[in-house]
C-alpha positions in Angstrom: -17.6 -26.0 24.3 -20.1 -27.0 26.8 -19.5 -24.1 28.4 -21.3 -21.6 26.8 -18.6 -19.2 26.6 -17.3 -17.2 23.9 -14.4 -19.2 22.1 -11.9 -17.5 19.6 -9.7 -19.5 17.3 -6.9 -17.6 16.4 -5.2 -19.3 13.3 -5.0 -18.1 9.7 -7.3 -20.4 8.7 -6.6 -20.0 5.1 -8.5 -22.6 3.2 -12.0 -22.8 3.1 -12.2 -26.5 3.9 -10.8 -25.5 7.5 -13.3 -22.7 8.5 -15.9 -25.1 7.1 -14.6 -27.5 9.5 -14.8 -25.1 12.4 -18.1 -24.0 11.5 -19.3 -27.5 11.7 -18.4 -28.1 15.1 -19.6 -24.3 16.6 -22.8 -25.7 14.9 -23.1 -29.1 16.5 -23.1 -27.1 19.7 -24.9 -24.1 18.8 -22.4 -21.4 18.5 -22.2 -18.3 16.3 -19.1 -18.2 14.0 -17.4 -15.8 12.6 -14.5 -14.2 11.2 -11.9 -11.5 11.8 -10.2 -10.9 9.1 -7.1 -9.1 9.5 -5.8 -6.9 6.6 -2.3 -6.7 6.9 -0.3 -6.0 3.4 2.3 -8.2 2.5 4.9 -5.7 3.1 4.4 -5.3 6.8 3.9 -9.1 7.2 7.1 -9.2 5.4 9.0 -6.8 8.2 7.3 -8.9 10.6 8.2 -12.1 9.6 12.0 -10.8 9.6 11.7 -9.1 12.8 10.6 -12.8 14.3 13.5 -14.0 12.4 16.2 -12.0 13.8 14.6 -12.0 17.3 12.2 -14.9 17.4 8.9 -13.8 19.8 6.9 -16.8 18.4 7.3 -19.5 16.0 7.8 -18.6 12.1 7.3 -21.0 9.2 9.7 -22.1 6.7 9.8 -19.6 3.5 8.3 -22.4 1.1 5.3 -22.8 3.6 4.8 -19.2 3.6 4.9 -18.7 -0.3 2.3 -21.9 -0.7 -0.4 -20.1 2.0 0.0 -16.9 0.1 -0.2 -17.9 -3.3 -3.2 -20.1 -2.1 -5.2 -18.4 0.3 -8.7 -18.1 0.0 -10.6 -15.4 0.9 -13.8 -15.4 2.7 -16.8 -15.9 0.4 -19.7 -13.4 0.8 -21.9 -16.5 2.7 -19.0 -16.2 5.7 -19.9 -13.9 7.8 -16.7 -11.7 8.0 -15.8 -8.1 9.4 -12.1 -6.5 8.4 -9.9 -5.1 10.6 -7.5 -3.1 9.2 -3.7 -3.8 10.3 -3.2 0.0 11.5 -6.4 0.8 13.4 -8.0 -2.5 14.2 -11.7 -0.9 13.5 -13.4 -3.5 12.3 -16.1 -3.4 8.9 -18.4 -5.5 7.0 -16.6 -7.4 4.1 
């Protein structure tokens, strides 16, 4: 981080307590956060999750996993700074 290089985190970061964290550290070194919010509906992460399944491209998570993060997930408060991509055209907008 030293670097002074752009540095993307891709994870789904779900929980607020872990973009906190992240944000914490960019800070410590000076570094701009933000977040790119991907809006993909459930249906299509549904057909993707079972097209990893029945040819696996990259590792999936157990269906109890999957059910806890989505009945959980918190979405990015209006103090994160946020833009949406939508799943279909990837042009990102203010939240």
């Amino acid at each position: 981080m030293d670097s002074e290089t752009d540095i993307v985190v891709d994870d789904t970061n779900c929980f607020r307590f872990l973009r906190d964290s992240y944000r914490e550290v960019a800070s410590r070194r000076w570094y701009k956060t933000l977040i790119v919010l991907m809006n993909v509906s459930l249906e299509e992460i549904e057909r993707r999750r079972l097209r990893n399944i029945e040819g696996p491209t990259r590792n999936g998570i157990k269906e109890e996993v999957f059910r806890h993060l989505l009945d959980h997930f918190e979405w990015p408060a209006v103090d994160e700074e946020t833009i949406v991509a939508e799943s279909l055209d990837f042009r990102p907008k203010s939240l």
